[in-house]
N, C-alpha and C positions, 0 to 999 in steps of 0.2 A: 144153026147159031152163027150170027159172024162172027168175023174173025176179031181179036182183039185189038184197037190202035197202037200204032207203036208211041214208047213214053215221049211227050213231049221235053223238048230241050229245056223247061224247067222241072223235069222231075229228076235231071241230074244234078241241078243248081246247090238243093238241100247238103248234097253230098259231097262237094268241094268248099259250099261257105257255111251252112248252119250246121254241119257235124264235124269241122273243126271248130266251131266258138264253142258248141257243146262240151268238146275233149279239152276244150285252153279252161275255159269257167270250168271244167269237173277236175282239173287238173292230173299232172298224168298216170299216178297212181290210181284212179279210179277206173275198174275197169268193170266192176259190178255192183250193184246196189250192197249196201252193207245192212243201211238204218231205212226201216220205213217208220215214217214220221209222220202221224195222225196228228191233225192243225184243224183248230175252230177258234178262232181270232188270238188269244194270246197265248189260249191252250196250244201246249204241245206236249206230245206223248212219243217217245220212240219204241219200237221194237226191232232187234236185231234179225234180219234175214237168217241171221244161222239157226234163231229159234224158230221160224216158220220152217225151214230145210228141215232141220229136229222132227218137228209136227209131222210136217209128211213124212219123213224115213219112219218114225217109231210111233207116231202115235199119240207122242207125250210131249203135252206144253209142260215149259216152264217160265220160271219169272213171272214179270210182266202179262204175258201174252197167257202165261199160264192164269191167273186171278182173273182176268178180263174173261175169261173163258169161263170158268167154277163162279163166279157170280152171273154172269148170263146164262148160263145151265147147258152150256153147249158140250156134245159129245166132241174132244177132242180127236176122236179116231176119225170121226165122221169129218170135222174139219180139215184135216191132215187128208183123206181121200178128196176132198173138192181142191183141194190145193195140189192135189198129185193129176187130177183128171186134165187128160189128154183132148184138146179139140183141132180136127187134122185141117189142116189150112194149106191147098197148094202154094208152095213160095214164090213160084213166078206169076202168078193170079191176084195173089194176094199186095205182094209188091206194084204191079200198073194198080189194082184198085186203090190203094193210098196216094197212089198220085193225080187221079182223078178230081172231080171236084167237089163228089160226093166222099171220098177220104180224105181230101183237105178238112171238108167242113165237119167230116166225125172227130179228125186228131184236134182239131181247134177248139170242140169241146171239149174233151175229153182234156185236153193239156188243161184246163182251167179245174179240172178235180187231184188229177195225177201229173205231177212233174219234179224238176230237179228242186229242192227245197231252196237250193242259194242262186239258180238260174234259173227261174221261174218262163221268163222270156223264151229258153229256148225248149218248149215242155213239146213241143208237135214234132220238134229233131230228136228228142230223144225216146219219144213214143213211139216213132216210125221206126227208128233204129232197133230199140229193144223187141218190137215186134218179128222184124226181118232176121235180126240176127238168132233170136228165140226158135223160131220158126226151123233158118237152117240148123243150130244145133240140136233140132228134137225132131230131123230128120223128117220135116213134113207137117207135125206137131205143135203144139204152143200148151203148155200148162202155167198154172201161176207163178210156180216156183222156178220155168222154165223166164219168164218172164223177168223175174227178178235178177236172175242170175246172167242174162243178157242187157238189165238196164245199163248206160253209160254214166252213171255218175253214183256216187255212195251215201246218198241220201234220196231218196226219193219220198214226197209229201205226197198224204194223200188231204184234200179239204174237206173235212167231215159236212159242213152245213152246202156245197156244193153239189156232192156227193148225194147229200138225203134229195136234195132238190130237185138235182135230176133225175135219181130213181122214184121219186114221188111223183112225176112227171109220165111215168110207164104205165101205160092200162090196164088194168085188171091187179098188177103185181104192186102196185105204188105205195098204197096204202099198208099193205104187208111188210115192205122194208123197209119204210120209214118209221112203223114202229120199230124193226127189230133195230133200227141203227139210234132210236130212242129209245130204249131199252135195254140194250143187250152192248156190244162191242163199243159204239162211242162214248156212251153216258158210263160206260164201266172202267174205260180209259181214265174218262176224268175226273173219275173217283180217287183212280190208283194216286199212290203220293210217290214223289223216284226223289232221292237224294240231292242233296245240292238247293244251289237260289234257282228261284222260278226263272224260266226262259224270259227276256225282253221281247214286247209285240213286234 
């Protein structure tokens, strides 16, 4: 196997200019996600990170994310274990492949389903970042909740109808999770009613 290249001088670029505009737009208090915040055009739904942490520690939804769960029929233990599951990622591996140009062009999708909710622009620096920083604090590791807890900003969105698209898009699996994101988690989101005037589009 050769030997890996070494990063080109723009894969330091991200981390002198776009992961300071990330830290200035998330402001300086933000140092991990708080809200994930499910968005399908004016819908918006939040769940607090600390009930997904919850999930995985014990088991047990509540709230929100608890009802979104009891009418999709989903085993919350079982959700809480995919959110705890560990997938091992070398960090120095993993870091040159994000800078490559096949990890530009995944974080550039991938920023268009998952990014900061009020700095939407900078969704592939803070993708990169919560990955890397994920990675070293779970010592090699990345799990969901590992991910969360490493994002840079305190909202992070995820776009439900982007989301089904691109997983509808998967061979063999597509079909299967776009019903279940039509059925189950999204369509149950936007059932729930949360207090307060409706969010502005």
């Amino acid at each position: 196997m050769p030997p890996l290249p070494s990063l080109p001088s723009t894969a330091h670029a991200w981390g002198a200019t776009g992961l300071a505009a990330l830290l200035i737009l998330a402001g300086p208090a933000a140092e991990a996600a708080e809200q994930v915040v499910f968005v399908s055009g004016a819908f918006r739904r939040s769940i607090p990170v600390a009930d997904l942490e919850r999930l995985a520690r014990t088991g047990e939804a509540v709230g929100l994310l608890g009802d979104a769960l009891r009418l999709g029929g989903k085993d919350p233990a079982e959700v809480g274990r995919l959110l705890n599951h560990r997938v091992t990622l070398p960090l120095a591996l993993t870091t040159r492949l994000l800078s490559t140009r096949f990890g530009e062009s995944a974080l550039e999708r991938l920023s268009g389903i998952l990014y900061p909710l009020r700095a939407p622009q900078v969704g592939m620096v803070a993708l990169r970042s919560a990955t890397i920083l994920g990675i070293e604090s779970g010592s090699g590791t990345l799990s969901a909740v590992g991910f969360l807890r490493a994002y840079p900003n305190e909202e992070v969105a995820i776009n439900l109808p982007a989301l089904q698209s691109a997983l509808a898009g998967l061979s063999g699996m597509g079909h299967v999770v776009k019903e279940f994101l039509e059925s189950d988690l999204g369509s149950n989101l936007e059932r729930m009613q949360e207090p307060g005037p409706p969010a502005s589009p």
